[in-house]
C-alpha positions in Angstrom: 15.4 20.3 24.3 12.8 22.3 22.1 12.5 24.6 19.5 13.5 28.1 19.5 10.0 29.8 20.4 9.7 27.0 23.4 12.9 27.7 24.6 12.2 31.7 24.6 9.8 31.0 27.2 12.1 29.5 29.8 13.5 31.9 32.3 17.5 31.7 33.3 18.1 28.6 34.0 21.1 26.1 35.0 19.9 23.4 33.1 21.6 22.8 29.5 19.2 24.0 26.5 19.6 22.3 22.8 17.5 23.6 20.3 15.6 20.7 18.3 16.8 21.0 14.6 15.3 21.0 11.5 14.1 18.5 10.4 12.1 17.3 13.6 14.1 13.5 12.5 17.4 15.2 13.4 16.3 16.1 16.7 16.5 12.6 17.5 19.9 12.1 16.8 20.9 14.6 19.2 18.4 13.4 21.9 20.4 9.8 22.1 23.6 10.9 23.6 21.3 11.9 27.2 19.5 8.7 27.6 19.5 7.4 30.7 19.4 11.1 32.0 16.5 13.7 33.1 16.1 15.4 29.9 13.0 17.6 29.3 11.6 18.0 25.7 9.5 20.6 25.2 6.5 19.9 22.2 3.0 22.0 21.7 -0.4 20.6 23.0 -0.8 17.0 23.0 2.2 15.3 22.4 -0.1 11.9 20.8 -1.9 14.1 18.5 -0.3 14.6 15.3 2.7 15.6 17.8 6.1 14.7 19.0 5.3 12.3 21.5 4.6 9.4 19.1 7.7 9.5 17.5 9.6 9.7 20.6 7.4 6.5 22.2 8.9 4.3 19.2 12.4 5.1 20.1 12.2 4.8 24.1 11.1 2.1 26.2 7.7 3.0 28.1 9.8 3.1 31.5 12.2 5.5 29.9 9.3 8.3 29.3 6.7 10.3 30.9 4.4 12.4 28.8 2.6 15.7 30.4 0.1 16.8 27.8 -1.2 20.3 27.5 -4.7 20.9 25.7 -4.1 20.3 21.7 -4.7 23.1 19.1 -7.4 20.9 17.6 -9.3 21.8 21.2 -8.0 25.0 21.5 -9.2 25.9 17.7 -12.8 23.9 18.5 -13.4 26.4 22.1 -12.7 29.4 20.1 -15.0 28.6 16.9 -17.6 26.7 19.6 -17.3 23.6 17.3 -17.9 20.4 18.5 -14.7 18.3 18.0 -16.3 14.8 17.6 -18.0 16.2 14.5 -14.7 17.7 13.3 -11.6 16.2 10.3 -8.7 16.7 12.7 -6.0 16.8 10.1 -1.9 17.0 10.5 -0.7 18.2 6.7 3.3 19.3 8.2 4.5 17.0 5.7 1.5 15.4 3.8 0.5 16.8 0.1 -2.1 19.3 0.2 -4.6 16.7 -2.1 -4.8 14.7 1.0 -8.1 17.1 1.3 -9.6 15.6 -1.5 -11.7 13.3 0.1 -12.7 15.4 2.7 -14.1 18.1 1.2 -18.0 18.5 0.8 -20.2 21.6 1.6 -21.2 21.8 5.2 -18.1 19.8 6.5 -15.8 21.6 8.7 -12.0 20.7 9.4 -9.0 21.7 11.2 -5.8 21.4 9.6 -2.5 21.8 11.2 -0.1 22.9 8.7 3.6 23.9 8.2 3.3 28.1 8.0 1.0 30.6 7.2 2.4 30.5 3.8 0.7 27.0 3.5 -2.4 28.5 4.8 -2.3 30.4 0.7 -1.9 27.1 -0.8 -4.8 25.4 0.8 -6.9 28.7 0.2 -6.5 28.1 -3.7 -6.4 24.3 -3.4 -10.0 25.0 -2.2 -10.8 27.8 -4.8 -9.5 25.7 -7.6 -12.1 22.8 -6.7 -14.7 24.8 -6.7 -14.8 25.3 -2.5 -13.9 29.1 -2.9 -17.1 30.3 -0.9 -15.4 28.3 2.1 -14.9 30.2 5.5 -11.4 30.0 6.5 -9.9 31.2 10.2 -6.3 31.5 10.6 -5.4 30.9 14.3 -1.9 31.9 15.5 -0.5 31.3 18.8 -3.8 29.7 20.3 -3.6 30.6 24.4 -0.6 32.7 24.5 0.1 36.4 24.7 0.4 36.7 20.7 -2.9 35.1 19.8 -4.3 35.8 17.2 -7.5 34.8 14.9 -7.9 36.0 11.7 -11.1 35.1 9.1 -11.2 35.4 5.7 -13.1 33.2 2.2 -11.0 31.5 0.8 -11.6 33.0 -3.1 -10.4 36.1 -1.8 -8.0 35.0 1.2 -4.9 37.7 2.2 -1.9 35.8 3.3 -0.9 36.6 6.9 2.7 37.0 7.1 3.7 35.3 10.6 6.6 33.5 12.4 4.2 32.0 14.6 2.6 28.7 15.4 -0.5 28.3 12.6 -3.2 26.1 12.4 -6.3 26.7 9.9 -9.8 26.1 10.5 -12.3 25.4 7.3 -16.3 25.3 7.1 -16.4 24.1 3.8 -18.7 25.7 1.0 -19.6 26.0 -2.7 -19.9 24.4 -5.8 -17.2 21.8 -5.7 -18.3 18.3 -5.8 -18.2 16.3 -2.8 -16.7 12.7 -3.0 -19.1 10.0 -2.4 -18.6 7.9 0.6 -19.7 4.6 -0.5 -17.3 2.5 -2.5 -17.1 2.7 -6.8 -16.3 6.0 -7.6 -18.1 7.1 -10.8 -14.5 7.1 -13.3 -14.0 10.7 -13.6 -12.3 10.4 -10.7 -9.5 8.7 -12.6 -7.0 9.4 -15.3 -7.4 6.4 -17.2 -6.6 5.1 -20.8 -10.0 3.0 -20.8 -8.0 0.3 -18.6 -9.9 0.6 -15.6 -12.9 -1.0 -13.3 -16.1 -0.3 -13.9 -17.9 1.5 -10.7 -20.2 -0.9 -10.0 -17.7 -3.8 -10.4 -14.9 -1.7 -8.4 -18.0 -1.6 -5.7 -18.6 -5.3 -5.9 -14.8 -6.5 -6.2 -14.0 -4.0 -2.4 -16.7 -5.6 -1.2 -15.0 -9.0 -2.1 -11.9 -8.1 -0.4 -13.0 -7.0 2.5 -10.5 -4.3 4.2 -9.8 -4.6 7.6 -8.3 -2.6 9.7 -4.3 -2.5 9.1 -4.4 -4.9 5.9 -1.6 -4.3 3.1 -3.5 -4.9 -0.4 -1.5 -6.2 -3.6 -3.2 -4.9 -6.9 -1.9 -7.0 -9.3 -1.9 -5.6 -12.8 -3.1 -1.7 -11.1 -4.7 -0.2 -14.6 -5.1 3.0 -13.4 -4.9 2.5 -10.2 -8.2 2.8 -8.8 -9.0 -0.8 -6.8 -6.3 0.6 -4.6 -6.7 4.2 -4.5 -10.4 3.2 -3.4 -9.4 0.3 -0.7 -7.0 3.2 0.7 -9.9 5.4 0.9 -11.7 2.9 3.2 -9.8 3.8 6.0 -6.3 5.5 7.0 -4.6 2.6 8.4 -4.6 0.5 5.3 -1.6 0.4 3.0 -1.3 -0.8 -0.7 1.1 -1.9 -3.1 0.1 -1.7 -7.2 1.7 -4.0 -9.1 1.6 -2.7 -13.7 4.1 -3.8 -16.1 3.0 -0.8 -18.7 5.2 1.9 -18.3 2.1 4.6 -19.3 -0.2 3.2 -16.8 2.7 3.9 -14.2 2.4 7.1 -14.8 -1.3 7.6 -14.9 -1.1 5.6 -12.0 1.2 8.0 -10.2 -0.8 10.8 -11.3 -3.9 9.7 -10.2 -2.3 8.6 -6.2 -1.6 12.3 -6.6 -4.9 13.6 -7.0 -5.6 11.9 -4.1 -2.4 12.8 -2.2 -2.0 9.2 -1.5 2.2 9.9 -2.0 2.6 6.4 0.6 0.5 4.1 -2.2 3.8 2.0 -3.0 4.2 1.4 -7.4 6.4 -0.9 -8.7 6.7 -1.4 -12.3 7.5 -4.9 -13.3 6.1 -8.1 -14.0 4.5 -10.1 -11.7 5.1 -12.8 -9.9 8.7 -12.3 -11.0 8.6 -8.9 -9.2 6.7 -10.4 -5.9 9.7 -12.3 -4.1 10.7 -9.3 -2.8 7.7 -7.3 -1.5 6.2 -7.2 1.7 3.7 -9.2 1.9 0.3 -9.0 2.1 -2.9 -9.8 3.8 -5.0 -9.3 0.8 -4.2 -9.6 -3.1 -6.2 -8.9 -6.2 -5.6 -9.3 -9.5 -7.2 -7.5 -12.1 -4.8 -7.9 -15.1 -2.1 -10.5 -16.3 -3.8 -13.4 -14.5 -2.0 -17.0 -15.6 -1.2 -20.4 -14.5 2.7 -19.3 -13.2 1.0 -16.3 -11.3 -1.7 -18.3 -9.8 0.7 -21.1 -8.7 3.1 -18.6 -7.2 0.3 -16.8 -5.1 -0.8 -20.4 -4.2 2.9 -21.5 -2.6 4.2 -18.1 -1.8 1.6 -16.4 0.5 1.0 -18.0 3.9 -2.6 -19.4 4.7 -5.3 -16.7 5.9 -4.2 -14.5 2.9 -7.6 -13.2 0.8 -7.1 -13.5 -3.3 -9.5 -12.1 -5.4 -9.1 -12.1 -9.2 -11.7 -10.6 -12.1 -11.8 -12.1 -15.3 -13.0 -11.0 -18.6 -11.7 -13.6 -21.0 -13.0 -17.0 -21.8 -9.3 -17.9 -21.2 -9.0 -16.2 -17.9 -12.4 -17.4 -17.0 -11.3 -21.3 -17.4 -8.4 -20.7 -15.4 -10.6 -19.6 -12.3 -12.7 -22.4 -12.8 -9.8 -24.6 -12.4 -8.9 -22.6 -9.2 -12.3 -23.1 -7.9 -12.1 -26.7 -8.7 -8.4 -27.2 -7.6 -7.8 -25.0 -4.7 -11.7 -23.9 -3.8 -13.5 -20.6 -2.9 -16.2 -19.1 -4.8 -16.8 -18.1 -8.1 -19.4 -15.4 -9.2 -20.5 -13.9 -12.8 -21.2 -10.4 -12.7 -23.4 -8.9 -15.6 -24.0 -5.1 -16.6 -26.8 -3.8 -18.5 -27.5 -0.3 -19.8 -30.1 1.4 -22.0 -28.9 1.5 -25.4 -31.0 3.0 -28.4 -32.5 0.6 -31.0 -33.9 2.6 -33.4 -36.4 5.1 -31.9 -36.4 3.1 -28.7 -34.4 1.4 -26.0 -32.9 -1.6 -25.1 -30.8 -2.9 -22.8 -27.4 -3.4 -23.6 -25.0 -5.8 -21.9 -21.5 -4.8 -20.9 -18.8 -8.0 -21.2 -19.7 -9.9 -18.1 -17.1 -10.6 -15.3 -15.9 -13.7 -13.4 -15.0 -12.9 -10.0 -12.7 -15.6 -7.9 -12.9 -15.2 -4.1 -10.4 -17.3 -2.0 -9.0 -17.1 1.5 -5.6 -19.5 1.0 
């Protein structure tokens, strides 16, 4: 089993020859019916590396499959370019949104991206052009170590398609004016679509650092805003996940829109009220709430989730603020006020002027 262009390699043979389908998912479907027989399924490069192999490993037992990997395109790409991989983004964008560059993209960083077709190669070109990365180098690399290959270099502000049936894969030295996304945690709010419901940087900073991602966690973000507690806690690292939790209907959306920015299209939204909307979620191994916080919600976190489970909840109102004081007293944890100041004018001069001040409830259940 393979795709056409594998298959075209093979001589005559005996052997019975199924093309995989499109979609790769259907390919499994017709793979079933021969297990428990020698079947050979022919994938590029490493199978484990944005390829086949991993899907196939789910489905199979380990004694039902051996895997004989061939050099990937990411080291093909890196020996033609004389990069040196470990410093490389290795991305796989077959099925991901093209925004899922976002992050990544800062002058002097240089990334491999496997992609769909060479048509998809256009899109990222003015992807880059429209963020301001239009002075990026861009290869286009065809058929990497067979008889058709094929490298073609171009900027991407004035890329030519190249019109290819081939195998693609696009290589990027990023460059221009863009701005580069920050690293560190509390993303100055520009970032963001917002309605002026949304954490300020420096508490967004402080209130990560309070939850504490580790690798694998699924976050709940209770009362979302706009979204950006988790859009930032995904940002920490690619094997966290993240359910938002808003009852406004326009914050859904600006919500939505801003997971798009980031190409985050696995950030789960539900729209509803919490806890009534919680029952039927998977659950999670941290939670914060940043909106909507009461007695019923508290009480329902409290008997719901299982013990080891991190809460974290900001308050800004006096009434939200006793009701965390009662937690603290009740259940434990740790409280902590956090207070802003910036320079305001006061006549010909400055003074500093105090944002509302936050109440921040840390609690492992």
């Amino acid at each position: 089993m393979g795709p056409p262009r594998h298959l075209g390699f093979i001589s005559k043979t005996d052997a019975k020859v199924i093309e995989w389908p499109v979609p790769f998912s259907k390919g499994l479907a017709a793979l079933m019916p021969y297990r428990g027989q020698n079947v050979v399924v022919l994938a590029s490069g490493n199978p484990f590396w944005f390829g086949a192999g991993t899907v196939l490993a789910k489905e199979f037992a380990s004694q039902e499959w051996r895997a004989l990997p061939a050099p990937s395109t990411f080291s093909w790409v890196a020996s033609k370019l004389g990069w040196p991989l470990e410093k490389i983004i290795t991305l796989g964008l077959h099925a991901a949104p093209i925004e899922r560059l976002r992050p990544h993209l800062t002058v002097g960083q240089r990334i491999i991206l496997l992609i769909r077709s060479a048509e998809a190669a256009t899109i990222v070109a003015n992807y880059l052009t429209k963020q301001g990365f239009g002075d990026s180098q861009l290869w286009v690399l065809e058929s990497l170590g067979g008889p058709h290959e094929k490298i073609t270099a171009s900027r991407a502000s004035n890329y030519i398609a190249v019109a290819s049936e081939r195998p693609v894969c696009l290589a990027m030295a990023i460059a221009g004016t863009g701005n580069g996304m920050p690293l560190a945690c509390g993303l100055n709010n520009h970032w963001f679509n917002n309605d002026g419901q949304i954490t300020k940087p420096h508490i967004r900073a402080l209130t990560l650092s309070a939850l504490a991602p580790r690798h694998g966690d699924h976050l709940w973000d209770i009362g979302g805003g706009s979204g950006s507690i988790a859009i930032e806690w995904l940002l920490c690292h690619p094997s966290l996940r993240a359910t938002i939790i808003e009852k406004n209907p326009e914050r859904v959306e600006i919500i939505r829109s801003n997971a798009k920015q980031f190409g985050m299209n696995k950030l789960e939204i539900i729209h509803g009220n919490a806890p009534a909307v919680l029952s039927n979620l998977v659950r999670p191994q941290v939670v914060f709430v940043g909106g909507g916080l009461n007695k019923e919600l508290l009480n329902w976190l409290k008997t719901n989730l299982a013990p080891g489970i991190r809460l974290v909840a900001n308050a800004v109102t006096l009434e939200t603020e006793a009701l965390l004081i009662n937690a603290n007293t009740q259940f434990g944890g740790s409280l902590m006020r956090i207070e802003l100041s910036h320079p305001s004018p006061i006549g010909s001069h400055l003074g500093w002027k105090s944002t509302y001040p936050i109440t921040q409830f840390s609690l492992t259940l």
